[in-house]
C-alpha positions in Angstrom: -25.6 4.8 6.4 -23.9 1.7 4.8 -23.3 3.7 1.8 -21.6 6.8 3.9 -19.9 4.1 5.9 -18.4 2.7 2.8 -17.9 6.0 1.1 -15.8 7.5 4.2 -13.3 4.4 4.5 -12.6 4.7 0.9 -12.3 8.1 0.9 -10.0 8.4 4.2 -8.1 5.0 3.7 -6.8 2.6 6.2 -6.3 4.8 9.2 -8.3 7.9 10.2 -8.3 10.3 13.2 -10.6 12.7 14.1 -9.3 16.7 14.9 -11.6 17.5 17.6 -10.1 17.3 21.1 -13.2 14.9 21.3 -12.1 12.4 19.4 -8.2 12.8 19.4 -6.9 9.1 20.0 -9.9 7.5 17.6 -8.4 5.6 15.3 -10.3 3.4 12.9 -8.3 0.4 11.0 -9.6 -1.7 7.6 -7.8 -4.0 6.0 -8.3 -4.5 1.6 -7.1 -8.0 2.4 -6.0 -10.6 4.9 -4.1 -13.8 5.1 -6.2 -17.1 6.0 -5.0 -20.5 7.0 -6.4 -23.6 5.1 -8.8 -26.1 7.1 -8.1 -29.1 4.9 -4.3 -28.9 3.9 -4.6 -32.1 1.4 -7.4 -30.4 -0.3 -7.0 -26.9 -0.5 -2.8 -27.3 -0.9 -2.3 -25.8 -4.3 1.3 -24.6 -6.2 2.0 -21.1 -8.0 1.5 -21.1 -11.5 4.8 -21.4 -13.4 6.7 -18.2 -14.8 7.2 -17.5 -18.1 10.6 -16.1 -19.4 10.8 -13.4 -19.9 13.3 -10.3 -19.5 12.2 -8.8 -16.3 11.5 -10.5 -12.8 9.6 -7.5 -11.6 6.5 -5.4 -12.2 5.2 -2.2 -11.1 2.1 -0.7 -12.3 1.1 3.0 -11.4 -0.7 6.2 -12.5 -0.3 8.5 -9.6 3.6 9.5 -10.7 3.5 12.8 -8.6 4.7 13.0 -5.2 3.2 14.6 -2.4 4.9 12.1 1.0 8.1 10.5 -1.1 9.3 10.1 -4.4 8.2 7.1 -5.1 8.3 6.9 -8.7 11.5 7.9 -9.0 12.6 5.2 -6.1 10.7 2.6 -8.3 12.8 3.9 -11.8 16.0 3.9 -9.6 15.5 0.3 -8.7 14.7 -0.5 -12.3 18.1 1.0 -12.8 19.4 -2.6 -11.1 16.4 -5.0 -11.3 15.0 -5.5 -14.7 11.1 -4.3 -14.3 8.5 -3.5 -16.7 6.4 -0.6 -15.8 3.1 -0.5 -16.5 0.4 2.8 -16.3 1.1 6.4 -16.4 4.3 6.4 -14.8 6.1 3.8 -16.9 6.2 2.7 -20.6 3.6 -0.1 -21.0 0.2 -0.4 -20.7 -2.4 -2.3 -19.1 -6.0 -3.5 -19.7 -8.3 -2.7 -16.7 -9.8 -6.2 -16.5 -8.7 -9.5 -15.6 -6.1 -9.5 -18.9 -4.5 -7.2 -16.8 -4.2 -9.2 -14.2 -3.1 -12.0 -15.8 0.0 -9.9 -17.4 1.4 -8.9 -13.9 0.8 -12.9 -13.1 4.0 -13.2 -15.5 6.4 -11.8 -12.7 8.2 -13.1 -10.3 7.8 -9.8 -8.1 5.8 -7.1 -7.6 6.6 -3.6 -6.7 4.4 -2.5 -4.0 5.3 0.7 -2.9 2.7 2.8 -0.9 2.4 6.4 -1.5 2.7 7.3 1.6 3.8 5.4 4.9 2.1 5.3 8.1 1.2 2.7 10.9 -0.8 -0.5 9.1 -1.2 1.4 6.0 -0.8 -1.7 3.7 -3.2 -1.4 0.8 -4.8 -3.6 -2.1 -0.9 -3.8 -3.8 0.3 -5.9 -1.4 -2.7 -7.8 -1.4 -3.6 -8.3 -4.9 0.2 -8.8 -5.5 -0.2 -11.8 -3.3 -3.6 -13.5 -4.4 -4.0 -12.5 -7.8 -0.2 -12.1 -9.5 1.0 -15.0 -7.5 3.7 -12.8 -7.0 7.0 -12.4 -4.5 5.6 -7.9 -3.0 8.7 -6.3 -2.8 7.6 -3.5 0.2 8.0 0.1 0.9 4.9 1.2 3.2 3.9 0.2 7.1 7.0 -1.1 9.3 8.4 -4.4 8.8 6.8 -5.7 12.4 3.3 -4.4 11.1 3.5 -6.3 7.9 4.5 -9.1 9.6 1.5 -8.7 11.9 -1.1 -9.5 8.8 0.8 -10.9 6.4 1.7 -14.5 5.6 4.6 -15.7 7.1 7.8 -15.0 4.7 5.6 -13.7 2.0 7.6 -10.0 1.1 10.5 -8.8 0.2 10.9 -5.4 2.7 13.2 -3.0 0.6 14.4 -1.2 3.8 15.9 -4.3 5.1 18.8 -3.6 2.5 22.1 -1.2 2.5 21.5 0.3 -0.7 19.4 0.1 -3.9 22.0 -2.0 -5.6 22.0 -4.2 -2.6 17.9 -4.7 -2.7 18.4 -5.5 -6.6 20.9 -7.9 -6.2 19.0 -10.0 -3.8 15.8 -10.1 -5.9 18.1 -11.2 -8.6 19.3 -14.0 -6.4 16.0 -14.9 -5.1 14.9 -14.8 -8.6 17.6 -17.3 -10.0 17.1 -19.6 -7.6 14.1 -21.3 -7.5 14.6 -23.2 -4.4 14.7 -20.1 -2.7 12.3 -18.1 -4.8 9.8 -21.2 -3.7 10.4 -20.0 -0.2 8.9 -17.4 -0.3 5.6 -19.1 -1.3 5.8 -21.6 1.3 2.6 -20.5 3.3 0.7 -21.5 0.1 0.5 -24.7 1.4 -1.2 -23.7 4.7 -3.0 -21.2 3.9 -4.1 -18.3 1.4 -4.4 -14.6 0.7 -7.5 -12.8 -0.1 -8.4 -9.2 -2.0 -11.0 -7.3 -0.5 -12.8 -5.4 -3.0 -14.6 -2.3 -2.3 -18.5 -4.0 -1.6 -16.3 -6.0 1.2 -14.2 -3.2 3.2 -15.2 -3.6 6.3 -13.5 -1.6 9.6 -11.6 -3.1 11.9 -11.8 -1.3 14.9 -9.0 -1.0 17.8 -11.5 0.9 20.4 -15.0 0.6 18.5 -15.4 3.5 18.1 -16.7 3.5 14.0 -19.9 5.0 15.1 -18.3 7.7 17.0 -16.5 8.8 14.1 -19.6 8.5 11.5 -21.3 10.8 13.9 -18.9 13.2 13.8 -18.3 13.3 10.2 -21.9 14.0 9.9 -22.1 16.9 12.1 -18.9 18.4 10.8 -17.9 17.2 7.4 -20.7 15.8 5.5 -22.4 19.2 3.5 -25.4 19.4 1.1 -24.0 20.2 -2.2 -20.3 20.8 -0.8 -17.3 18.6 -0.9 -15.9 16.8 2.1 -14.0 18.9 4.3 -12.0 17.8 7.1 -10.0 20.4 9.1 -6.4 17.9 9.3 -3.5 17.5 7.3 -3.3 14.4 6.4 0.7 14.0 6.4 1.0 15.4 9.8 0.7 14.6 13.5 -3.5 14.8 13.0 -2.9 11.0 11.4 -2.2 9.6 15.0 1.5 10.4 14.4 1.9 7.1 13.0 3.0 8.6 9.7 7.0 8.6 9.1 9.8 8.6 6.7 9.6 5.7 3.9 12.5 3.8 5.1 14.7 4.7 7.8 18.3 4.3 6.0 19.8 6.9 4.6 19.3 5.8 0.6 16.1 5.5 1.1 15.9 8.7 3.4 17.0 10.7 -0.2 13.8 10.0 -2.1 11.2 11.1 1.0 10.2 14.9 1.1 12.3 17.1 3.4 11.7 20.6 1.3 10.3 23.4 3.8 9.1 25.1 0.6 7.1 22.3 -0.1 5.5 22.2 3.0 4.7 25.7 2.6 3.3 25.2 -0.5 1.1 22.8 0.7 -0.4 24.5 3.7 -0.9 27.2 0.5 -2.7 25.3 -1.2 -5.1 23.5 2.0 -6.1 27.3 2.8 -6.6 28.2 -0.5 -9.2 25.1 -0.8 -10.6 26.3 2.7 -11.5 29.6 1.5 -13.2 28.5 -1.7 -15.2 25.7 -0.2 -16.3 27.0 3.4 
């Protein structure tokens, strides 16, 4: 079962509901990192590592460029319009080595782009966290509501692009923060209480609001699990079968223009989730 239980939370992220009237309000929570505080503050207190100079102050690194919740890509190339940013992957025009070389590139930036692809309640994934603990960097946030980030995350740690009036708004204050470095140190001022931590997939573990995990491995069993057949779970994923908890990215209206509001699109999609239905049941 540890295997299943490791393959499902992968496989259905950070926040799952079941669709039987059963099982309607289980929810089941994991987090890919978490925030700790330091037990011995004159031994463990540590500094960032400096910043080189260089000619951008943020990073964002991507391969999934398509959009099926919001245009995401296209909010990250917008922003790049006003914030110098080197893009890395698929959906920019630099790439990076899958190994710790690739890690110690982003470690260059001042800030990280850490858009989700989609944006419901607590979905904060390995960006955030690996932007944190491994880049060193300053996570510049579209994703889970400010109040939930703030929930797990250590204190004064992100930039939240929604807190802002307009792109050229959010740009200008990175560029600020950026310049400055007594304010740009601010901003890693819990380093010196405590740290951030990655977990990897070997360490995902659930955190449960009702513990109920169980509950929901036996009914994946019983109804999606299938010799030979792919994983089939009768829910769309962007709708009101995710606990409701998933919304617009960003409530303002600049950021309100790059989320998908296209009834043809939806149509499209519920095309497409029959179509799979029919060829796999």
């Amino acid at each position: 079962m540890a295997k299943s239980l490791q393959e499902v939370f992968i496989l259905i992220c950070h926040l799952v509901t079941t669709p039987s009237s059963k099982f309607t309000h289980l929810s089941v929570r994991i987090f890919l990192g978490r925030s700790n505080k330091r037990e011995n503050l004159n031994i463990l207190k540590r500094e960032i590592s400096p910043k080189p100079q260089i000619d951008a102050v943020g990073a964002w690194a991507s391969s999934h460029c398509h959009y099926d919740y919001w245009n995401r890509t296209s909010f990250a190339h917008e922003l790049a319009k006003h914030l110098p940013t080197h893009m890395f992957g698929d959906c920019g025009d630099k790439r990076l080595p899958r190994n710790t070389t690739g890690n110690n590139v982003l470690k260059k930036y001042k800030f990280y782009l850490a858009f989700e692809n989609i944006c419901c309640s607590f979905y904060i994934s390995e960006k955030f966290w690996t932007a944190l603990a491994d880049y060193e960097a300053v996570p510049i946030v579209v994703g889970a509501s400010r109040a939930e980030y703030e929930k797990v995350a250590p204190p004064n740690s992100f930039i939240y692009a929604d807190d802002f009036g307009s792109v050229q708004d959010l740009a200008r204050y990175v560029v600020r923060v950026a310049n400055d470095d007594s304010l740009y140190q601010q901003y890693h001022e819990w380093r010196k209480h405590g740290y951030a931590e990655v977990y990897h997939s070997h360490r995902v573990f659930p955190y449960c609001d009702d513990k109920m995990a169980c509950k929901l491995l036996d009914y994946l069993e019983k109804n999606a699990w299938r010799p030979g057949r792919p994983l089939h779970m009768d829910m769309d994923l962007y709708g009101p079968d995710w606990v409701g908890s998933c919304n617009t990215c960003g409530q303002r209206e600049w950021m309100m223009d790059f989320n998908i509001k296209s009834k043809q699109f939806h149509g499209d999609f519920l095309q497409a989730l029959e179509k799979f239905k029919i060829e796999h049941v």
